[in-house]
GUTI-640538 format. One record per atom (N, C-alpha, C): residue number from 1; residue in one letter; atom name; x, y negated, z negated. Coordinates in nm, 3 decimals, padded with zeros to 5 digits, m for minus. Each point is the difference from the previous one (the first is absolute). Example, Ala and Ser with C-alpha at 12.3 -4.5 7.8 and 13.67 -1.06 7.14 Angstrom:
<pts>
 pos code site      c1      c2      c3
   1    A    N  01.319  00.569 m00.780
   1    A   CA m00.089 m00.119  00.000
   1    A    C  00.090 m00.120  00.000
   2    S    N m00.035 m00.105  00.072
   2    S   CA  00.082 m00.119 m00.006
   2    S    C m00.077 m00.109 m00.073
</pts>
This chain:
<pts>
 pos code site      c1      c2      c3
   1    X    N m02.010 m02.237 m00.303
   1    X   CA m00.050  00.012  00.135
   1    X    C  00.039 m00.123  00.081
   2    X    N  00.033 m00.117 m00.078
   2    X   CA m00.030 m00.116  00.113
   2    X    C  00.178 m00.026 m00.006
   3    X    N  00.055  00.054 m00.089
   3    X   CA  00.166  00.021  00.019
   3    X    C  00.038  00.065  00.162
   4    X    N m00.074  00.123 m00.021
   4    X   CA  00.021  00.056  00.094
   4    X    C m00.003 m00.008  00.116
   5    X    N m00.124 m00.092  00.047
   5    X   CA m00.025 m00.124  00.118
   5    X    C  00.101 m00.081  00.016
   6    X    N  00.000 m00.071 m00.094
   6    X   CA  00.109 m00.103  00.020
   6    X    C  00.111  00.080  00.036
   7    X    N  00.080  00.085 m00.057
   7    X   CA  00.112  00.048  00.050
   7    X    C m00.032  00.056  00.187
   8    X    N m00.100  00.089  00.004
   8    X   CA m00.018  00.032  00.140
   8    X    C m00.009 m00.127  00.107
   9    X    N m00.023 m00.085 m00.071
   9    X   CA m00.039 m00.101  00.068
   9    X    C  00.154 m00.093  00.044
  10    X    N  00.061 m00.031 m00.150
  10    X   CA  00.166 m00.076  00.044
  10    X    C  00.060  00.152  00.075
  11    X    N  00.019  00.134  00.026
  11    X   CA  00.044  00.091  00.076
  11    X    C m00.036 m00.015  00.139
  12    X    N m00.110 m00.002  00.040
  12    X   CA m00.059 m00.060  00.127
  12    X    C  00.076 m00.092  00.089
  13    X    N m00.008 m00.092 m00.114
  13    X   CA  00.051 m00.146  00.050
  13    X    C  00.129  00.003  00.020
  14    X    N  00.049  00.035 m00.066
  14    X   CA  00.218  00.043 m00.012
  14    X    C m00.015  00.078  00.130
  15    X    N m00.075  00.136  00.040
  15    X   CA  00.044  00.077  00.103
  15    X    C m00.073 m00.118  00.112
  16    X    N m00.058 m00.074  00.012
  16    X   CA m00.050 m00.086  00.095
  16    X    C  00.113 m00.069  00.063
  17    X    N  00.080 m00.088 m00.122
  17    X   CA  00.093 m00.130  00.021
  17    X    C  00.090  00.115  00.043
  18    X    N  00.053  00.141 m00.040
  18    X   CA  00.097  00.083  00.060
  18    X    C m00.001  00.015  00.134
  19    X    N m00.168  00.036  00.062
  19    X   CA m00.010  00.034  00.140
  19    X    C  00.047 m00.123  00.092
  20    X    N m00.046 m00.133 m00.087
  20    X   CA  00.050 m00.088  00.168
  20    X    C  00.086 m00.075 m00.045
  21    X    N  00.117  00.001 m00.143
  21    X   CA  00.149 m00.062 m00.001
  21    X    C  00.058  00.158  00.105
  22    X    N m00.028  00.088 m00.038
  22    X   CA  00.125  00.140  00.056
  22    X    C m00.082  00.112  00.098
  23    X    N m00.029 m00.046  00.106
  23    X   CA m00.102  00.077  00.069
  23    X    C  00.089  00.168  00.017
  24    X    N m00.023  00.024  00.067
  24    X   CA  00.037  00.195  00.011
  24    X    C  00.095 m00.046  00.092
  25    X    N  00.029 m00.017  00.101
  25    X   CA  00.126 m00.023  00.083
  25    X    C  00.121 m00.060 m00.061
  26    X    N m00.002 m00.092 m00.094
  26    X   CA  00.079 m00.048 m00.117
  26    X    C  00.129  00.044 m00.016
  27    X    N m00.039  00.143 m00.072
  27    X   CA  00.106  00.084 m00.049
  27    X    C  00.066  00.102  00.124
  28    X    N m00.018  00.020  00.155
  28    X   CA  00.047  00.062  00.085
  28    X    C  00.153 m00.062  00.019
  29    X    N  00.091  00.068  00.046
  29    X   CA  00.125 m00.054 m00.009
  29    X    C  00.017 m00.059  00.120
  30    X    N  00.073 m00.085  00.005
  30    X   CA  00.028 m00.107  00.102
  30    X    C  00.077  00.129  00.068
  31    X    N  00.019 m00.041  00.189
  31    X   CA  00.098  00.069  00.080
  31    X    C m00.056  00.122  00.039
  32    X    N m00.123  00.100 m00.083
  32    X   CA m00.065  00.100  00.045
  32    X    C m00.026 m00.062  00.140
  33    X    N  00.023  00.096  00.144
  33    X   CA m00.073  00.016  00.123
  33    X    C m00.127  00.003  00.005
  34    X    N m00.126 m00.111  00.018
  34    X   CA m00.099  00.042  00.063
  34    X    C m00.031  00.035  00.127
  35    X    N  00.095  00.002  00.134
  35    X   CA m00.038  00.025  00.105
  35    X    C  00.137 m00.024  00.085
  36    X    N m00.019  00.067  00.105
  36    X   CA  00.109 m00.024  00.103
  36    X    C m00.048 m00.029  00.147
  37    X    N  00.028 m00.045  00.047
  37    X   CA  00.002 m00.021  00.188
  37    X    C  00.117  00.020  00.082
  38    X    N  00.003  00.084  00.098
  38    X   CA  00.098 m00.013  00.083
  38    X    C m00.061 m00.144  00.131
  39    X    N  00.152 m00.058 m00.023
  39    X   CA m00.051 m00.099  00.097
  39    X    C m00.032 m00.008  00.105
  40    X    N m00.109 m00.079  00.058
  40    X   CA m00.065  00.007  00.121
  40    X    C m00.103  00.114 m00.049
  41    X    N m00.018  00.089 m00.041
  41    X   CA m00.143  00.095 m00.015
  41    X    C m00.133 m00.074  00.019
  42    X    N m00.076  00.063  00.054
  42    X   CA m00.099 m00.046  00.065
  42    X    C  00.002 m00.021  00.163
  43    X    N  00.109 m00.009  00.044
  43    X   CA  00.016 m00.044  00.125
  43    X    C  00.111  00.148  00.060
  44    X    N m00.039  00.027  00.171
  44    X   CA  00.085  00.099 m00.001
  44    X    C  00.094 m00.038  00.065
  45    X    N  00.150  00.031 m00.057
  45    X   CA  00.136 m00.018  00.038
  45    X    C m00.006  00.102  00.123
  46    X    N  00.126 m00.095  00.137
  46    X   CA  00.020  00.073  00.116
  46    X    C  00.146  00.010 m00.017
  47    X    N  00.038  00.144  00.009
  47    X   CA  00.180 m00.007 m00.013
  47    X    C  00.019  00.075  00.161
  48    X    N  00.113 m00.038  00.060
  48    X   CA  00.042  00.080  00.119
  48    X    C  00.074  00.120 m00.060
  49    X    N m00.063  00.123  00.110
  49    X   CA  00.043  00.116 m00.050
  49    X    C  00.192 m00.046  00.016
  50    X    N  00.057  00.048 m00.082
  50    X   CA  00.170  00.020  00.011
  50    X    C  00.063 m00.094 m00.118
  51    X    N m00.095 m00.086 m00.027
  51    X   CA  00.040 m00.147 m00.084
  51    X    C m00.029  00.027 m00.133
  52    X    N  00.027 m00.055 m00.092
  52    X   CA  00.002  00.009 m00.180
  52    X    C m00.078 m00.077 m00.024
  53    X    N m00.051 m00.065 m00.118
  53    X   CA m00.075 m00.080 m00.046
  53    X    C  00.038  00.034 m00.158
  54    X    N  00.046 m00.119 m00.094
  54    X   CA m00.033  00.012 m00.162
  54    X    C m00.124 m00.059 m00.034
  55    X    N m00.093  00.054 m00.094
  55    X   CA m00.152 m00.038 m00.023
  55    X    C  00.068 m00.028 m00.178
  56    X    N m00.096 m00.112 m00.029
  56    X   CA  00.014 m00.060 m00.106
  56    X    C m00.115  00.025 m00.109
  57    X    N  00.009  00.069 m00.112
  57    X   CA m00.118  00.006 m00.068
  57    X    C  00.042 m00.127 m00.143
  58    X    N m00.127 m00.059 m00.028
  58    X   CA m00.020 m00.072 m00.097
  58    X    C m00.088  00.077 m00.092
  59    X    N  00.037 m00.091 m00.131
  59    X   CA m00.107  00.076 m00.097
  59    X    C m00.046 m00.158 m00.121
  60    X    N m00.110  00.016 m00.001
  60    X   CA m00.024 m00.114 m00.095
  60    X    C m00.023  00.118 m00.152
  61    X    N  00.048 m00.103 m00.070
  61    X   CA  00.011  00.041 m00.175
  61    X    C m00.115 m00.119 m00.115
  62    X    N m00.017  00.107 m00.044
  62    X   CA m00.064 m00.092 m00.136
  62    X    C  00.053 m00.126 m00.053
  63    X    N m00.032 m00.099 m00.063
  63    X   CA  00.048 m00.112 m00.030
  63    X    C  00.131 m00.032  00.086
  64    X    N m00.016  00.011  00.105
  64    X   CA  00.113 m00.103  00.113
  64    X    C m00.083 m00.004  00.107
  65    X    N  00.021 m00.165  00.029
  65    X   CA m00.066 m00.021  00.164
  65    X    C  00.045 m00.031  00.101
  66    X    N m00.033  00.075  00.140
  66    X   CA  00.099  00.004  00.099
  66    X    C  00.004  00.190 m00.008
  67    X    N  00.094  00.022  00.069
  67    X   CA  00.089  00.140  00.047
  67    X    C  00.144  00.003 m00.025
  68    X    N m00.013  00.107  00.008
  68    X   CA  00.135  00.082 m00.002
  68    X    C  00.048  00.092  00.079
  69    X    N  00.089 m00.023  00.077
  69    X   CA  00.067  00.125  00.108
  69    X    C  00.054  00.120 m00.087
  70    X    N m00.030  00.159  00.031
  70    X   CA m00.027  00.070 m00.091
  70    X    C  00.064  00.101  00.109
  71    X    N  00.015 m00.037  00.136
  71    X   CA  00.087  00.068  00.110
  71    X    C  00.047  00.124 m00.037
  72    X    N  00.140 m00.082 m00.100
  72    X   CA  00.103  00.118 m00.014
  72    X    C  00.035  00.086 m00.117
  73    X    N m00.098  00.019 m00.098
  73    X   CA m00.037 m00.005 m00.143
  73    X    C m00.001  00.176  00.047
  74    X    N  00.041  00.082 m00.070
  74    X   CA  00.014  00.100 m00.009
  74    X    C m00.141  00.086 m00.054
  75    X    N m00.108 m00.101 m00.052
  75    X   CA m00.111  00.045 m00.013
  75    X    C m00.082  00.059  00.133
  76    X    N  00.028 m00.095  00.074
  76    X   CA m00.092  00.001  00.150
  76    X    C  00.048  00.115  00.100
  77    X    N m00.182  00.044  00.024
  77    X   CA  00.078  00.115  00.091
  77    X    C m00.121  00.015  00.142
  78    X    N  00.086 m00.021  00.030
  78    X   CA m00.094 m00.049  00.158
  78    X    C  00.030  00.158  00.084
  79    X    N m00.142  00.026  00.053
  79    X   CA m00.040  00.121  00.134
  79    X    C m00.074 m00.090  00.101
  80    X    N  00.000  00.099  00.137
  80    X   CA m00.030  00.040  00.123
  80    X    C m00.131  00.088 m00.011
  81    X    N m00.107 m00.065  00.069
  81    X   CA m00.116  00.126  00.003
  81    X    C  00.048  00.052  00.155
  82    X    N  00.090 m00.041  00.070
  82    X   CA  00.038  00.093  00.126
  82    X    C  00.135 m00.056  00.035
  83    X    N  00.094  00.080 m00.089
  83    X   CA  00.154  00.021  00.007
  83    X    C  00.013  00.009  00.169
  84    X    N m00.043  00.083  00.088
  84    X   CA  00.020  00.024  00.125
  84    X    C  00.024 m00.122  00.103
  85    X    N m00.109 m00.093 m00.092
  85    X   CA  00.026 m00.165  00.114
  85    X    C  00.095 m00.102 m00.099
  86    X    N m00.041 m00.021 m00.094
  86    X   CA  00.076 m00.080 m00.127
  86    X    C  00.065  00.074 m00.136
  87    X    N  00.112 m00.047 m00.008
  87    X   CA  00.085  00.032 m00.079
  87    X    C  00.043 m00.114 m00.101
  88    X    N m00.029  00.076 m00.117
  88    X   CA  00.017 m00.165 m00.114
  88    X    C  00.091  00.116 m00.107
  89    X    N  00.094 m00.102 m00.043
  89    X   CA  00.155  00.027 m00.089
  89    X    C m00.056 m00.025 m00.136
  90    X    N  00.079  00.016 m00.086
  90    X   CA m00.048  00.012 m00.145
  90    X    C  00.011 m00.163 m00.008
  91    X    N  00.088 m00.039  00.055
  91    X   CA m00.009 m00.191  00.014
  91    X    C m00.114 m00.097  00.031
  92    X    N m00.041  00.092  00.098
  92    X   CA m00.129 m00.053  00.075
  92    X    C  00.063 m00.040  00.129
  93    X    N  00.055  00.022  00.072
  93    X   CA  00.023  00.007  00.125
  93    X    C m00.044  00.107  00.097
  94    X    N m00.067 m00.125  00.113
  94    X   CA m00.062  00.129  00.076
  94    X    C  00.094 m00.010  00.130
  95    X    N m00.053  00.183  00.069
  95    X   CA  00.057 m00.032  00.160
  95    X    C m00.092  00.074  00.049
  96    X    N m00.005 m00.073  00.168
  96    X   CA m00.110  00.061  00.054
  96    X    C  00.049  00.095  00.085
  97    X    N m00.066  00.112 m00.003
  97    X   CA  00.073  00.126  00.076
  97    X    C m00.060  00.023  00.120
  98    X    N m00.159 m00.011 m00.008
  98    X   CA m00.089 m00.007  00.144
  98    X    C m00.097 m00.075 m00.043
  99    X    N m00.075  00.011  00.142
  99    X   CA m00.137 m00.070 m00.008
  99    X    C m00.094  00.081 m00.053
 100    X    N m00.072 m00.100 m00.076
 100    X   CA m00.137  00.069 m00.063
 100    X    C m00.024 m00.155 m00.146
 101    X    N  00.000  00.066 m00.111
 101    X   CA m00.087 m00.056 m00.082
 101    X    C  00.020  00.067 m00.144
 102    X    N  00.031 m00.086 m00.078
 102    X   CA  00.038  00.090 m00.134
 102    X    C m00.054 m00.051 m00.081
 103    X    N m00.032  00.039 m00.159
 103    X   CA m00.041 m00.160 m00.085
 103    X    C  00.110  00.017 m00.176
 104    X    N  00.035 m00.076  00.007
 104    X   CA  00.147 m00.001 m00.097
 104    X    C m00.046 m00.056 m00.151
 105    X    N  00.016  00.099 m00.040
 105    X   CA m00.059 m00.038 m00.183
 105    X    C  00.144 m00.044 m00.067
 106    X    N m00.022 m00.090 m00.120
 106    X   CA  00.118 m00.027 m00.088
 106    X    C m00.080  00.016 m00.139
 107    X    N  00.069  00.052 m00.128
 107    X   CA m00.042  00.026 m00.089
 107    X    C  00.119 m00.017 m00.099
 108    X    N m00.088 m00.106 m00.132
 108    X   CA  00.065 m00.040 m00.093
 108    X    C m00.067 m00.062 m00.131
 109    X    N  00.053  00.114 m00.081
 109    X   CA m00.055 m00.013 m00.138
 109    X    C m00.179  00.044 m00.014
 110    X    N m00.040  00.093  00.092
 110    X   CA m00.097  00.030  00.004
 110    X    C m00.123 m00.128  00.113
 111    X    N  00.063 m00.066  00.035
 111    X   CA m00.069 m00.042  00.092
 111    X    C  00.066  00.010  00.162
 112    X    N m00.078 m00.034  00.106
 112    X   CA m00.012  00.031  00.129
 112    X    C m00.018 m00.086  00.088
 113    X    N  00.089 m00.005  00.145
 113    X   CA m00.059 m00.118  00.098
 113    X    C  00.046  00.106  00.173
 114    X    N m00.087 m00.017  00.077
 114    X   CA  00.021  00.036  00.083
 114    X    C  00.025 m00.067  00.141
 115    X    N  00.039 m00.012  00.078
 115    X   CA  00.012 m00.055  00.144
 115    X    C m00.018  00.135  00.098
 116    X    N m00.025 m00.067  00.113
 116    X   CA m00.047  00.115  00.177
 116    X    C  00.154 m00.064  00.082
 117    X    N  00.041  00.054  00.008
 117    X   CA  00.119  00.042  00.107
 117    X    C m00.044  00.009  00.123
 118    X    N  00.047 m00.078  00.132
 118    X   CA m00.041  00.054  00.117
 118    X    C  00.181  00.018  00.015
 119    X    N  00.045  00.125  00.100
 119    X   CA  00.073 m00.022  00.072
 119    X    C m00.009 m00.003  00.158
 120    X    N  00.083 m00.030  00.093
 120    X   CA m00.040 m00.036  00.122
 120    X    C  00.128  00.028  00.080
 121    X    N  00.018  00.051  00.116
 121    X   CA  00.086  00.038  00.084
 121    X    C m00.010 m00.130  00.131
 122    X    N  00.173  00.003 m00.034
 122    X   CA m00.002 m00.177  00.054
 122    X    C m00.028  00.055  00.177
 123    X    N  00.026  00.077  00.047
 123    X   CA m00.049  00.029  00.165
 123    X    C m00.118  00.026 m00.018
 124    X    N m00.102 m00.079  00.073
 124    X   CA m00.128  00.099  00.001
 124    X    C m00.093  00.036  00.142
 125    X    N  00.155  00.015  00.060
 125    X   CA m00.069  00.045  00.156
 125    X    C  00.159  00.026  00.089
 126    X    N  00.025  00.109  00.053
 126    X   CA  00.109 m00.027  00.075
 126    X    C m00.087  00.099  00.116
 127    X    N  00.041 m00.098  00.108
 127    X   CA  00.017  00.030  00.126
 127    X    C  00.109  00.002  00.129
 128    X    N m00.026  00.107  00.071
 128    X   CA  00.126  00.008  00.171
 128    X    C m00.041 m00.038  00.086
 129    X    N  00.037 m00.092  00.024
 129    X   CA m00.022 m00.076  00.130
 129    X    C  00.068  00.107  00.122
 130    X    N m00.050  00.105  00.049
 130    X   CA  00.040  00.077  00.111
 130    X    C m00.082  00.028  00.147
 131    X    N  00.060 m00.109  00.110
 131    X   CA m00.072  00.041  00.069
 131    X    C m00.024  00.138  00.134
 132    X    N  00.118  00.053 m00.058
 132    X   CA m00.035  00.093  00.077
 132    X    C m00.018  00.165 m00.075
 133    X    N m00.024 m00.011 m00.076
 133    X   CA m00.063  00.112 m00.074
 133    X    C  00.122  00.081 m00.033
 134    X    N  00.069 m00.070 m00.056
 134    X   CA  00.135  00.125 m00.036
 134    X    C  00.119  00.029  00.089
 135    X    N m00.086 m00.025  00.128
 135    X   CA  00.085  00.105  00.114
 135    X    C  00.122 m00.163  00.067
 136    X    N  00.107  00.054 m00.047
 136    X   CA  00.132 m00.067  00.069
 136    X    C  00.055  00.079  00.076
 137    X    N  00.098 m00.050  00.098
 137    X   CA  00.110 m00.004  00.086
 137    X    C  00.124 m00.067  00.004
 138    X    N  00.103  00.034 m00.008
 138    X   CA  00.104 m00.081  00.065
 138    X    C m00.034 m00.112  00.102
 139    X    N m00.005 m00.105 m00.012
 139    X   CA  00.002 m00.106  00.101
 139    X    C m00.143 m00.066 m00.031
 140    X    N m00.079  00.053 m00.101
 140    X   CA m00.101 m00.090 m00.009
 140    X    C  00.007 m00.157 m00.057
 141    X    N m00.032 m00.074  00.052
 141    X   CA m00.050 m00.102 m00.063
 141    X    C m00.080 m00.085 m00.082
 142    X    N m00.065  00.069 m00.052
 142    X   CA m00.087 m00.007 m00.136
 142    X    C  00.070 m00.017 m00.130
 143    X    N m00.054 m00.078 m00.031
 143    X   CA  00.062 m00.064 m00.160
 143    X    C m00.130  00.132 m00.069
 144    X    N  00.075  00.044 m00.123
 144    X   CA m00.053  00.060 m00.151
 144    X    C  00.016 m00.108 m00.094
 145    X    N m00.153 m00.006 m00.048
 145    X   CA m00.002 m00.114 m00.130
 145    X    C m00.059  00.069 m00.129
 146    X    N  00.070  00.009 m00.134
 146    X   CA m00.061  00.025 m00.057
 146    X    C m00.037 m00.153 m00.084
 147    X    N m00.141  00.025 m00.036
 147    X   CA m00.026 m00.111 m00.117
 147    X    C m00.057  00.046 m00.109
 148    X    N m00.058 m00.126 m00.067
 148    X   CA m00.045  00.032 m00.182
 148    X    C m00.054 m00.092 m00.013
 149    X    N m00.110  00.017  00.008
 149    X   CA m00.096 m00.100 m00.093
 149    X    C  00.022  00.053 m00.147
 150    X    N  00.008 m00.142 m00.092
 150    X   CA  00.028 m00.018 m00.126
 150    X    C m00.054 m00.085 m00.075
 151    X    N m00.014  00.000 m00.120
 151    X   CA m00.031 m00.112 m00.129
 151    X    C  00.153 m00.026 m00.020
 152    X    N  00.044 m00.096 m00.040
 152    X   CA  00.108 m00.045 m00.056
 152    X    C m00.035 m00.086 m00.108
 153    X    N  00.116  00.051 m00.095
 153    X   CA m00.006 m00.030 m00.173
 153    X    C m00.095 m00.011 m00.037
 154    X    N m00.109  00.119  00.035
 154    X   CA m00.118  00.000 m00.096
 154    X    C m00.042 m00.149  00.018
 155    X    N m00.005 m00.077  00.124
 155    X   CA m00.101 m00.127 m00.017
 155    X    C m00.156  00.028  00.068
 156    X    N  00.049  00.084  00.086
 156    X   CA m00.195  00.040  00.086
 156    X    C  00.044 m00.078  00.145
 157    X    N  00.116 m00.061  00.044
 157    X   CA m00.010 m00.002  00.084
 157    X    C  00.063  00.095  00.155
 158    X    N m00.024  00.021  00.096
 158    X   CA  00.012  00.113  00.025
 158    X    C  00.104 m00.066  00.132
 159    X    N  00.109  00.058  00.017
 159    X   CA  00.078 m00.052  00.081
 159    X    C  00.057  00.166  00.103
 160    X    N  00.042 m00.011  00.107
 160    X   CA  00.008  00.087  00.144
 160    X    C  00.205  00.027 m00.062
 161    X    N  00.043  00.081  00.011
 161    X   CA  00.111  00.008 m00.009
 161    X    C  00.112  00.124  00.125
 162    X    N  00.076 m00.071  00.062
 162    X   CA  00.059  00.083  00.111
 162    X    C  00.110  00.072 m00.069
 163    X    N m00.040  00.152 m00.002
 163    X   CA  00.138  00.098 m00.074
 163    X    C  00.044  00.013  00.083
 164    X    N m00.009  00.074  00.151
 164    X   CA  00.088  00.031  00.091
 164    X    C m00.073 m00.039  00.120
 165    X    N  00.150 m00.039  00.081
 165    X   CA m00.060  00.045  00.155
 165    X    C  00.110  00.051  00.090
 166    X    N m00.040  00.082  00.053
 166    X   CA  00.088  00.123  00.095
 166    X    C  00.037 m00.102  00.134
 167    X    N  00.062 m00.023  00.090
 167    X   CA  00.004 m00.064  00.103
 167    X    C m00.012  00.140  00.135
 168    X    N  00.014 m00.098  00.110
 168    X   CA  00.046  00.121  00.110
 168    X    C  00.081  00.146 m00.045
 169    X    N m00.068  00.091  00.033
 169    X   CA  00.097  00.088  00.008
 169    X    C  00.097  00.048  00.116
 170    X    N  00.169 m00.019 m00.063
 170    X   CA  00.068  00.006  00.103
 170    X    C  00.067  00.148 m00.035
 171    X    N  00.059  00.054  00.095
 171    X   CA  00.135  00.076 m00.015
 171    X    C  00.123 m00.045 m00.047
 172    X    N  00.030  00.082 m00.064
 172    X   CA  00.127 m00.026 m00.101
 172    X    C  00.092  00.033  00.054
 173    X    N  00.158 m00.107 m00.049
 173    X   CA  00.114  00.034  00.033
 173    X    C  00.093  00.120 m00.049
 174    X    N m00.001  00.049  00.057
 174    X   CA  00.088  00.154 m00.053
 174    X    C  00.145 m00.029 m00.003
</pts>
């Protein structure tokens, strides 16, 4: 009986000194993916509708510290929850097609990171400067202006831009 103690007892102790020389994470293989981020997530990216953008996904791994760009890895497969405004390539390149709002998942090795897409239409006001309501003549003197209020390069600041202006209208030489 008291063999038997003693042995349960040095067994105890052996699986004891086992648990905290070789804890359970121990034996997981180095380089397994625990997680990925596409960069910048958390924050929402503004692309001008017409323009591209490449989005970068990282992935941190088991026993290595730091990241890894995981971009172009044939594992990763990045969607659009609204193809109609944003468009993302098997690369991860997006383009913005209109305005609205999309939110762009990347997926790799069973994990997930998402970002919000705004796109934005670089005119966001055009107006005609017309003062006489349409109605011309030969010989008038009234300038036609068209303008455009705009954002330029996606900074927020909003600048007046002159597309055309018509001068006098004269008669033409035949």
């Amino acid at each position: 009986m008291t063999g038997n103690r003693k042995l349960t007892g040095w067994l105890l102790t052996v699986a004891l000194l086992l648990a905290v020389v070789f804890p359970t994470g121990a034996f997981a293989a180095t380089g397994d993916v625990t997680s990925v981020e596409i960069e910048g997530s958390g924050t929402v990216l503004e692309l001008t509708v017409g323009k591209t953008k490449q989005l970068r996904l990282n992935a941190k791994k088991e026993g290595i510290s730091g990241t890894t760009d995981v971009t172009k890895l044939s594992g990763v497969e990045w969607s659009s929850d609204n193809d109609e405004i944003i468009k993302v390539s098997d690369g991860g390149v997006l383009t913005a097609l209109k305005s609205g709002t999309a939110t762009i998942t990347a997926e790799y090795n069973g994990s997930q990171s998402t970002i919000e897409v705004k796109a934005v239409d670089t005119y966001t006001k055009l107006t005609l400067n017309d003062p006489q309501d349409g109605k011309y003549k030969l010989g008038d003197s009234e300038n036609l202006t068209v303008k455009a209020k705009a954002v330029v390069d996606g900074s927020g600041r909003r600048r007046t831009l002159l597309l055309m202006r018509i001068g006098p209208l004269r008669t033409p030489w035949c």
